[in-house]
N, C-alpha and C positions, 0 to 999 in steps of 0.2 A: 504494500500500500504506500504509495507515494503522498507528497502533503498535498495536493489537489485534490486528492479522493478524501484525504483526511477533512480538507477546508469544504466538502460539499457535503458531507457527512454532517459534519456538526452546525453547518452555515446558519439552521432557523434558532439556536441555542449560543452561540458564540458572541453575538452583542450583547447577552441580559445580562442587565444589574446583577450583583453578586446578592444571595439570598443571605437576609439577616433576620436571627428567628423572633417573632413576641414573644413566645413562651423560655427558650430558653438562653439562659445570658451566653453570651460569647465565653470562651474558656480561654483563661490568661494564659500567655506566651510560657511563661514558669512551667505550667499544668501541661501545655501541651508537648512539652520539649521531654516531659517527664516521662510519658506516651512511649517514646523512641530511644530513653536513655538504655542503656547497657546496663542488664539484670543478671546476679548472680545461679545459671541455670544449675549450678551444682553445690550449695550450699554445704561450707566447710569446706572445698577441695583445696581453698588459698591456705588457709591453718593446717590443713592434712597436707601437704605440700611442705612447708614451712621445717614442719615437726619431722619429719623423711629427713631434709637435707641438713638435720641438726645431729641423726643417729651416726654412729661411727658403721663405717664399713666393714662388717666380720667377715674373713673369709669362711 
């Protein structure tokens, strides 16, 4: 899909106003950045990692 097919696609939607809701407030730039931040999927692996490269190597 090239951007001509893109710009005739979306053509009857591409000038409208940006929708802003009644009901619900806008969500602060803080809030929303928090959305996307970087979450620990493996909780304790930094500590459990930590605690490994502290033990002495036995053969």
């Amino acid at each position: 899909m090239n951007s001509q097919d893109t710009d005739r696609q979306y053509a009857d939607i591409i000038d409208l106003p940006h929708h802003v809701s009644a009901s619900h407030p806008q969500m602060s730039m803080w809030n929303r950045a928090a959305q996307f931040a970087p979450f620990a999927a493996l909780n304790g692996f930094e500590e459990a990692i930590r605690e490994t490269e502290q033990k002495p190597l036995t053969p």
